[in-house]
Structure formats: structure tokens, C-alpha cells
C-alpha positions as CSV (number, residue, x, y, z in Angstrom):
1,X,69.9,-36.3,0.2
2,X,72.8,-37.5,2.4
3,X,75.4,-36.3,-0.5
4,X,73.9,-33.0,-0.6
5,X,73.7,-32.6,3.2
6,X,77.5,-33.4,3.0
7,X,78.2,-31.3,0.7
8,X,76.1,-28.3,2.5
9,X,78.1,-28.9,5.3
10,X,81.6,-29.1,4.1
11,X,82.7,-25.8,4.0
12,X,81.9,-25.3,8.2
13,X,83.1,-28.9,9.0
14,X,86.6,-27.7,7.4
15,X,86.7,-24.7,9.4
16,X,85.5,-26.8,12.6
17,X,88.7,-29.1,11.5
18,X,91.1,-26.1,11.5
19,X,89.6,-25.2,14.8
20,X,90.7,-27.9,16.4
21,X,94.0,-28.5,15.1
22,X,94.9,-24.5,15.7
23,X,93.6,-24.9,19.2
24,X,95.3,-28.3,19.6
25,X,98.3,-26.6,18.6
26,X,97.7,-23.8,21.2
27,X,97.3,-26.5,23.9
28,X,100.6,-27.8,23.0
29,X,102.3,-24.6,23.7
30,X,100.7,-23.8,27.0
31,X,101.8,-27.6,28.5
32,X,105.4,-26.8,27.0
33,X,104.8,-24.0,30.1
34,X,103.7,-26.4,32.5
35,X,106.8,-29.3,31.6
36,X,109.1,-26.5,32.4
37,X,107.3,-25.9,35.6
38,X,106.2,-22.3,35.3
39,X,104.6,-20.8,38.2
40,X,100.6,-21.0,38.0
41,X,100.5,-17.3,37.1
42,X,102.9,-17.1,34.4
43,X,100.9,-20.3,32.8
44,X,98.3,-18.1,33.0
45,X,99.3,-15.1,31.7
46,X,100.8,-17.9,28.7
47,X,97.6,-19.0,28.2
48,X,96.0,-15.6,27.3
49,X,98.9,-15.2,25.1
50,X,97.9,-18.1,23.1
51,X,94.7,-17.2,22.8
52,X,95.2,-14.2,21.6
53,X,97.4,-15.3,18.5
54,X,95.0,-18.4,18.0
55,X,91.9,-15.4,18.1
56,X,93.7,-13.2,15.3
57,X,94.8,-16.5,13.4
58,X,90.8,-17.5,12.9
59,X,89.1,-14.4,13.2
60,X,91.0,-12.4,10.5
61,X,94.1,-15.0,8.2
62,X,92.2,-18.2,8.6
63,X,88.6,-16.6,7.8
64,X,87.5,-18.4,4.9
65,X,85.9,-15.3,2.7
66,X,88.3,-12.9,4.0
67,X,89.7,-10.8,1.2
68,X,93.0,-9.1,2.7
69,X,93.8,-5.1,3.1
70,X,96.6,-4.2,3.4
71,X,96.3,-2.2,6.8
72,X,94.4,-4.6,8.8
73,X,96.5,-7.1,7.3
74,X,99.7,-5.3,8.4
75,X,97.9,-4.2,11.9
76,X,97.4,-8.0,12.4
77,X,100.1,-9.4,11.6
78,X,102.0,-6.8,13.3
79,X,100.0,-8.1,16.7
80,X,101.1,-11.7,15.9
81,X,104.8,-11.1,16.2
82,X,104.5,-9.2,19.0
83,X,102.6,-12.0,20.7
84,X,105.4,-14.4,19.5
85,X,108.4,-12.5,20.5
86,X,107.8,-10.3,23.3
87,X,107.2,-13.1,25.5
88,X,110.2,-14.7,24.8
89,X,112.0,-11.9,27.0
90,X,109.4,-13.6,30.0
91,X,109.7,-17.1,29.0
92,X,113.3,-17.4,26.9
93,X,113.9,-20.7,25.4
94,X,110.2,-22.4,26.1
95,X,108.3,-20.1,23.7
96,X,110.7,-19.8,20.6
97,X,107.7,-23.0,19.7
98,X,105.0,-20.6,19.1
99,X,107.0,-18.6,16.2
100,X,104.9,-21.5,13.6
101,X,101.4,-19.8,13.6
102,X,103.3,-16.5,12.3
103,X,105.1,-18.2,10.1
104,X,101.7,-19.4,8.6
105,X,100.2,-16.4,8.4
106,X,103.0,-14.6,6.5
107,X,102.6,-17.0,3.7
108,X,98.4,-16.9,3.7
109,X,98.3,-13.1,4.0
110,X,101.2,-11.9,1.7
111,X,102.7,-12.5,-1.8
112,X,105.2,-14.9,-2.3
113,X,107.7,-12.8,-3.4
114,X,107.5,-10.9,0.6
115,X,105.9,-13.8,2.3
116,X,109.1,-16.3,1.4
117,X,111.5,-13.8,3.1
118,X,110.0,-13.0,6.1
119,X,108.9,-16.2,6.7
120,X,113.0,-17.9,6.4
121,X,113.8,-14.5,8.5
122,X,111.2,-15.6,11.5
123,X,113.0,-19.1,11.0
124,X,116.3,-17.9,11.5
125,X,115.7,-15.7,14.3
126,X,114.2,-18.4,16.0
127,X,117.6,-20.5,15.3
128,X,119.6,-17.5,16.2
129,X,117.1,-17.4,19.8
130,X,118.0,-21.1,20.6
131,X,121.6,-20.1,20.3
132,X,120.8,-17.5,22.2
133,X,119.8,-19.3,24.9
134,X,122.7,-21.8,24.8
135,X,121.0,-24.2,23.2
136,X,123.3,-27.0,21.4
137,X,123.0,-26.8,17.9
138,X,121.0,-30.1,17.2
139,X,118.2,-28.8,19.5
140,X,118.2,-25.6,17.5
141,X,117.8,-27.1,14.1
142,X,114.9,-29.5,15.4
143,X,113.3,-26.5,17.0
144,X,113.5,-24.4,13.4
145,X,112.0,-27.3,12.2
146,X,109.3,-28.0,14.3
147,X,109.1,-23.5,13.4
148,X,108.9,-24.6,9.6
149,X,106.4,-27.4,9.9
150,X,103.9,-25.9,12.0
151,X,104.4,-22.8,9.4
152,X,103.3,-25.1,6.9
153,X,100.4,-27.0,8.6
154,X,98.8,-23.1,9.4
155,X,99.4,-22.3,5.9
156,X,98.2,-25.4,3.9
157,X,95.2,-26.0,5.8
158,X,94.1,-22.0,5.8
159,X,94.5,-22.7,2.0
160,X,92.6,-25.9,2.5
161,X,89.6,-24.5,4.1
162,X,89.6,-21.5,1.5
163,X,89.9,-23.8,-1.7
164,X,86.4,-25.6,0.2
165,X,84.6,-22.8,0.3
166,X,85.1,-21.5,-3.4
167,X,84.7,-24.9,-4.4
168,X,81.1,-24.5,-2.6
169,X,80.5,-21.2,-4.4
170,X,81.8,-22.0,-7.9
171,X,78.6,-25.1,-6.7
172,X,76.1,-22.7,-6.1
173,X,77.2,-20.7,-9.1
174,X,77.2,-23.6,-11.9
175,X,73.6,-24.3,-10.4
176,X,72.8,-20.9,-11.0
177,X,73.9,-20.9,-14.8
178,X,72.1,-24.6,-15.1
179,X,68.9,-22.8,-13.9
180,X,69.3,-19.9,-16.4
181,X,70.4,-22.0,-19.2
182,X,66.9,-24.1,-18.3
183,X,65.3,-21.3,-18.7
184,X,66.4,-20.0,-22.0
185,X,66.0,-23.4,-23.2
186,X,62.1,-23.2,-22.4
187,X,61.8,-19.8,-23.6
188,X,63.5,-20.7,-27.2
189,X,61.2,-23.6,-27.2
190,X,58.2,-21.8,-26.5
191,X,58.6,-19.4,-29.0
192,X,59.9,-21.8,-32.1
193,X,57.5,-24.2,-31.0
194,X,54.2,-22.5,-30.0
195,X,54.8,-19.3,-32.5
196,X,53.5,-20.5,-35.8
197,X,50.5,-22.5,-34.1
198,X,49.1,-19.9,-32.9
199,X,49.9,-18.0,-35.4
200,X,48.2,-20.3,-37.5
201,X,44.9,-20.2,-35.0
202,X,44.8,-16.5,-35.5
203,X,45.0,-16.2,-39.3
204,X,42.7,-19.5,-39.7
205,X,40.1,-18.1,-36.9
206,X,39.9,-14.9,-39.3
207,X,39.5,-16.7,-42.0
208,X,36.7,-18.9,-41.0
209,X,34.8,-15.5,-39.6
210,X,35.4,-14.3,-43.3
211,X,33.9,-17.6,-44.9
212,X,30.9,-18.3,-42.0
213,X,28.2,-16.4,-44.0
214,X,29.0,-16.9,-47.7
215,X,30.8,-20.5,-47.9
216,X,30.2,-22.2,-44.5
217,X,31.3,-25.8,-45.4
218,X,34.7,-24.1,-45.9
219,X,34.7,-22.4,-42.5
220,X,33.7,-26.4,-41.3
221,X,37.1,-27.0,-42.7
222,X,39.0,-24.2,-41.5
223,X,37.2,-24.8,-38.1
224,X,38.3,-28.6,-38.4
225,X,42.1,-27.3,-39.0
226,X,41.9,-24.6,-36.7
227,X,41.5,-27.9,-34.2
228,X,44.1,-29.8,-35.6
229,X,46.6,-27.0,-35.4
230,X,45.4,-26.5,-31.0
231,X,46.2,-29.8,-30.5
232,X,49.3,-29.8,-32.1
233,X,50.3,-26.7,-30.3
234,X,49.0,-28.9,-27.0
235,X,51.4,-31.7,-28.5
236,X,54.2,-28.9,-28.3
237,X,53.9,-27.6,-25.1
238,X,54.0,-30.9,-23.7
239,X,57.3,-31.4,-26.0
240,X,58.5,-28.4,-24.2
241,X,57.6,-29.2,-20.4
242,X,59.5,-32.6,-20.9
243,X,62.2,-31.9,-22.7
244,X,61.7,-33.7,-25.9
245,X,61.8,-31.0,-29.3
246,X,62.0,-33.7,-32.1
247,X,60.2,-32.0,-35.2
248,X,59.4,-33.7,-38.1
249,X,60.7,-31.9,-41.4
250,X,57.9,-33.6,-43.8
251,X,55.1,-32.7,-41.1
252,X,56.3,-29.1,-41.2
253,X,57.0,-29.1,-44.8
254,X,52.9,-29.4,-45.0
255,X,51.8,-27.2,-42.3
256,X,54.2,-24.4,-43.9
257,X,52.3,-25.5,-47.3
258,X,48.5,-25.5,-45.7
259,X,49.0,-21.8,-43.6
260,X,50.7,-19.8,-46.6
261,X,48.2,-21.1,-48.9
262,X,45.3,-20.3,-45.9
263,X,46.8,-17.1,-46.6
264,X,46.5,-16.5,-50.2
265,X,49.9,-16.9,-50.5
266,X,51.6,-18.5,-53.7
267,X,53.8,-20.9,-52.2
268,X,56.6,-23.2,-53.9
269,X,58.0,-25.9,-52.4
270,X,60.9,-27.8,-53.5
271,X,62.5,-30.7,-51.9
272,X,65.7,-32.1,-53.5
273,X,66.9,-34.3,-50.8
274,X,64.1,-36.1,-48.4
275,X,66.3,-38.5,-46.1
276,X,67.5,-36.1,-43.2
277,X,69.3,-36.7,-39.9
278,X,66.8,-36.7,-37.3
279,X,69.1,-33.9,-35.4
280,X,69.4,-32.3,-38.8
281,X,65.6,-32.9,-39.6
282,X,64.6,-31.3,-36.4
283,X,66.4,-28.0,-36.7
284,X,65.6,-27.3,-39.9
285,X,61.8,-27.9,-39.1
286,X,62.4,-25.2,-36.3
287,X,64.0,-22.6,-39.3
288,X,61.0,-23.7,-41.5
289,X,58.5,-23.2,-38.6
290,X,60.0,-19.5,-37.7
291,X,60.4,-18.3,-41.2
292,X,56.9,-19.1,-42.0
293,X,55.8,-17.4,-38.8
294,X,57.8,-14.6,-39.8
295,X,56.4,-14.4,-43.3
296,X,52.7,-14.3,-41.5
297,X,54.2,-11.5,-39.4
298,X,55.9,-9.4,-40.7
299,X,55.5,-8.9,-44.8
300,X,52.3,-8.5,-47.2
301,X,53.6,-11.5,-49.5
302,X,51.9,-12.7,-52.7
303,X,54.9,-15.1,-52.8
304,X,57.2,-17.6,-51.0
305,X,59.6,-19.9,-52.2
306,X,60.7,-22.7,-50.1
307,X,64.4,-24.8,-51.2
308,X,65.5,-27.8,-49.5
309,X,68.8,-29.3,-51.2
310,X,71.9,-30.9,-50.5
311,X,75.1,-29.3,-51.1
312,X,77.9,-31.6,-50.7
313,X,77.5,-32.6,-47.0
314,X,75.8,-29.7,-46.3
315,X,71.6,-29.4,-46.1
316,X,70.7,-26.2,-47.4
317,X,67.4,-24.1,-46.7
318,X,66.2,-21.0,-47.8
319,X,63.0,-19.2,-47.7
320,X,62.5,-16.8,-49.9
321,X,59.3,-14.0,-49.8
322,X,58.0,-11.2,-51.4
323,X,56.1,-7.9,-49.6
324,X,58.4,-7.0,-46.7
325,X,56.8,-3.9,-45.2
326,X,60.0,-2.7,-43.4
327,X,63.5,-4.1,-42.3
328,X,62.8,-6.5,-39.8
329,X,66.1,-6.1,-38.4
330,X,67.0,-9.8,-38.6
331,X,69.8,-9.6,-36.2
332,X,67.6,-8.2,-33.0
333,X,65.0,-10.6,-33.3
334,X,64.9,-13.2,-30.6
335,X,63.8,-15.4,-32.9
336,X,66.8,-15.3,-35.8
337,X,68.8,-15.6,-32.2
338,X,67.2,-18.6,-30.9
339,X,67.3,-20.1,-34.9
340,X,71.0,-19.3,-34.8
341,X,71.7,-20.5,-31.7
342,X,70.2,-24.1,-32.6
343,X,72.1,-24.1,-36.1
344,X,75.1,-23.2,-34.7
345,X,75.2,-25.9,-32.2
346,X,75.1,-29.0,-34.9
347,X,78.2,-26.4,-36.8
348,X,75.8,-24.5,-39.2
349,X,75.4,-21.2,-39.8
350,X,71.9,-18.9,-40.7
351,X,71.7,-15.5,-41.9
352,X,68.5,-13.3,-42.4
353,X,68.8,-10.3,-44.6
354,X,66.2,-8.1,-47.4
355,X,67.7,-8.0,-50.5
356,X,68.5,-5.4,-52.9
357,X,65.0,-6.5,-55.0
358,X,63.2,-6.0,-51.7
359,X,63.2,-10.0,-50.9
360,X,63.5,-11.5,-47.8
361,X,66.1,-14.3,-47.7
362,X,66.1,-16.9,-44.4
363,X,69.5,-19.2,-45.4
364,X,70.2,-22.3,-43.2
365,X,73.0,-24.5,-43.9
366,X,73.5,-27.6,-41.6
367,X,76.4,-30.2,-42.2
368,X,75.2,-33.8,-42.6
369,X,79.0,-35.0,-41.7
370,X,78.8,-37.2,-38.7
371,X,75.1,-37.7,-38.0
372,X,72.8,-40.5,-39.1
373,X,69.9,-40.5,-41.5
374,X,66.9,-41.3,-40.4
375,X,64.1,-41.8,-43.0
């Protein structure tokens, strides 16, 4: 809690610190009036000066989400330099201090490639001042100095308090994203993971409503597997709320078995490699589940072929059916996107097309290089 308060407040206690040391700054300069003993009104008159360059310095260069046009960027820093220099003709050698804060704002508010010259021309104009005012030549070079660092203390912490506060919005964004990406994580897995379940409740609810009157002890055992399907769909769901999306291949490999059949569909299963990667395992018990679904869906089939083999180091599946009423359109559905999406992420690929023979062909291929078996 502490952390996140601190970070909260981090973009207005950087401001606060530029405040302070801008203002700190602007004291300095007003008591440089006072050491030279400056009548009470002139002090005065100095100290509304200051405020004024200190008021456009963090209302308008130092504002942390200011973005900069070029007229009231001109029109302001066009007011600074006439706040540094005109009073020079009132106070001569005691304000040539003040020069720093326009210095500072040339670099924040301009490109490098103008900034870097006008900011060496204030410089020297200041030097060129202290001569001016008879200065010896050591006291000139400490005062351009004392010009250049308070130049680069206005400029570096401006930048400062700027690079906090898109550090705090690049934050808020990256939140943002993990909340989105959250949420098309639970989306995917609600429709890979509840889709065929209650698919399956529909087709066997029919089904037992078909069998009630003629053959009721097989709508008892469609009723009993309508069951077992619910509470694996409740087994899902709570998969989905907490993050865990583990399927078991074999498990699926006999629900896709039991619902084709349910649906007088021919189904042929054939397994050529059993020991899978649990990673591995899992996504291609998400293709099998969503290619069945599909099959339910969207096609009339008398016929579906199911291949699991081993290429290599690559697991191959393909689902093969008969009866496709139209061109699903593979490529818009969300779910060939999710399936592609979760294939992709352990280096497969999937594609999805009907065939020139009117075939539907769902093609996985995962790599097994790098992952573990798990039997």
C-alpha cells in the first residue's frame, strides 16, 4: 500500500521539489539586491521581477504535460529575456545572476540545434555585461559560470520532473494493457473451454428427448452423461476463474469420441504417439476440443477423422470431416484466432481450410523441442 501511495504521489512531489529549488533560486537573487544595499523600493520592484520569471518558468517551460507551440513558446520566452535584461539597465552588475533560469528554458523549450546557440549567446552576453561593468576578468568567468550551472539545474530538473510523469503514465498505461490482456485471456478460455460442453449439453439434451418414449434406459444414460458433461463444464469455469487451463489430451480424446458418436457420426481415431508434454498435451486438447465443437456446429458430417502423430519433433493434429454446409471462413472466427493464438505461443502454427473434395481440414503442428513429457 505504502509503495503504491509513493508511487501515486511521485509525479506532484517532483514538481513540489522543483518548486522549491526555483523559488530558492529566486530568493537568492532578491538578497544579491539586499547585499548591495538597494533602496527598499528598488528591492521591491526586484522582487516582482523575480516572480514574474519564476511564474512563467512553472506555469508554462517547467509544466510537466506541457506540449510546446511555437507562439506561446516564443511569446514566453520572449517575456523571460526581457525580465533578465531590461533590468540590468536599473540594477547593472547585481542582476547579470538571473540570466540562468533563461538559459534553462532555451534548452527545455527548443531543439538542440537552436537551443545550444542561444543558450552560449545569453552566456556570452552575460561575460561581455561583467566587462561591461568593469568587472575583472576572473569575476566574469565565475559569474558565466554560475550563468551555465543554474542553466543546467533549470534544464535537468524540468527534464527530471517530465521523465516522472511519463514514467507515471507509461504506469497507468501497462496496467491498462495487463487488464485487457486479462480479459482476452478469460474470454479465449471461456469459449475453448465452456464451447464444446455445452455444446455437448445441447446435442445430448436433444437426444435424450428423442429416446424418452421409445428407449428410456438409453435417455437414463444420455441423462447420466448429460450430468457428467455439466460438471465438467463446472470443473472448467472454475479452471477459468483461477487461472489454471491444464487439459488432458486422453480425457479429450474420449469426450471427442463419445459426442461425435452421440451424434451419429463415424468417428476414427488414431493415436500414433501417446506421451505428450503437458504444455503440448494441453493445447492440443484445446484444438481437439474447438474442432469438435466446430464439427457439431457448423457441417452435416457422416464422418470425422481424427490423426495424432509425431513428425520428427513436431506433434501433428488434424481433424478431418465430411458435410461442410458453407465456408466457415476459418480465418474470422474467434475461435481459429484464439486456437492460433495458443499454438503460436509454444512456436506452432494451425491452419483451417475446406478442401477441394469439400473436406474440412483443422492442421496443428506443435514442436516437442525443449519441453518435457509428461505421461
Amino acid at each position: 500500500m505504502d509503495d503504491r501511495l509513493g508511487v501515486s504521489l511521485a509525479p506532484r512531489m517532483a514538481y513540489g521539489i522543483v518548486t522549491a529549488v526555483f523559488a530558492t533560486l529566486a530568493v537568492v537573487s532578491v538578497l544579491s539586491l539586499l547585499r548591495v544595499n538597494e533602496p527598499p523600493v528598488q528591492v521591491a520592484l526586484g522582487a516582482v521581477y523575480v516572480a514574474a520569471l519564476l511564474a512563467l518558468q512553472l506555469g508554462y517551460i517547467s509544466r510537466p504535460k506541457l506540449r510546446f507551440r511555437p507562439m506561446p513558446t516564443a511569446m514566453v520566452l520572449t517575456a523571460q529575456a526581457a525580465l533578465v535584461y531590461l533590468p540590468i539597465l536599473q540594477y547593472g552588475y547585481t542582476w547579470v545572476g538571473v540570466p540562468g533560469f533563461l538559459v534553462g528554458s532555451l534548452l527545455v523549450a527548443l531543439t538542440p540545434k537552436v537551443a545550444i546557440p542561444l543558450a552560449a549567446g545569453v552566456v556570452a552576453s552575460i561575460g561581455g555585461l561583467g566587462l561591461r561593468y568593469d568587472q575583472d576578468p576572473l569575476t566574469v568567468v565565475h559569474l558565466m559560470i554560475s550563468v551555465v550551472i543554474t542553466g543546467l539545474v533549470v534544464f535537468g530538473l524540468t527534464r527530471l520532473v517530465r521523465l516522472v510523469h511519463e514514467l507515471h503514465a507509461a504506469r497507468g498505461e501497462l496496467a491498462r494493457l495487463a487488464v485487457a490482456e486479462e480479459r482476452l485471456r478469460f474470454a479465449r478460455d471461456v469459449h475453448d473451454l465452456l464451447g464444446l460442453s455445452l455444446s455437448a449439453i445441447a446435442l445430448k439434451c436433444e437426444l435424450a428427448d428423442r429416446l424418452l418414449k421409445d428407449h428410456p434406459d438409453r435417455a437414463r444414460s444420455e441423462l447420466a452423461e448429460i450430468l457428467a458433461v455439466s460438471r465438467r463444464a463446472m470443473a472448467d469455469a472454475r479452471a477459468v476463474a483461477s487461472g489454471s487451463r491444464d487439459l488432458s489430451f486422453e480425457e479429450e480424446c474420449q469426450a471427442a469420441r463419445s459426442l461425435l458418436s452421440a451424434a451419429d457420426i463415424d468417428v476414427r481415431l488414431e493415436r500414433e504417439v501417446r506421451d505428450l508434454p503437458r504444455p503440448v498435451g494441453s493445447v492440443l486438447a484445446t484444438v481437439l476440443r474447438e474442432g469438435v465443437t466446430n464439427v457439431l456446429r457448423h457441417s452435416k458430417a457422416e464422418r470425422c477423422d481424427i490423426t495424432v502423430r509425431r513428425v520428427d519433433r513436431v506433434a501433428l493434429l488434424e481433424i478431418v470431416n465430411d458435410g461442410v454446409e458453407r465456408d466457415p471462413q476459418p480465418s474470422r472466427g474467434s475461435g481459429i484466432r484464439n486456437l492460433s493464438h495458443r499454438v503460436e505461443t509454444l512456436g506452432g502454427s494451425l491452419t483451417a481450410a475446406t478442401e477441394s473434395d469439400g473436406e474440412f481440414r483443422l492442421r496443428a503442428e506443435v514442436p516437442l523441442a525443449g519441453t518435457v513429457p509428461v505421461g
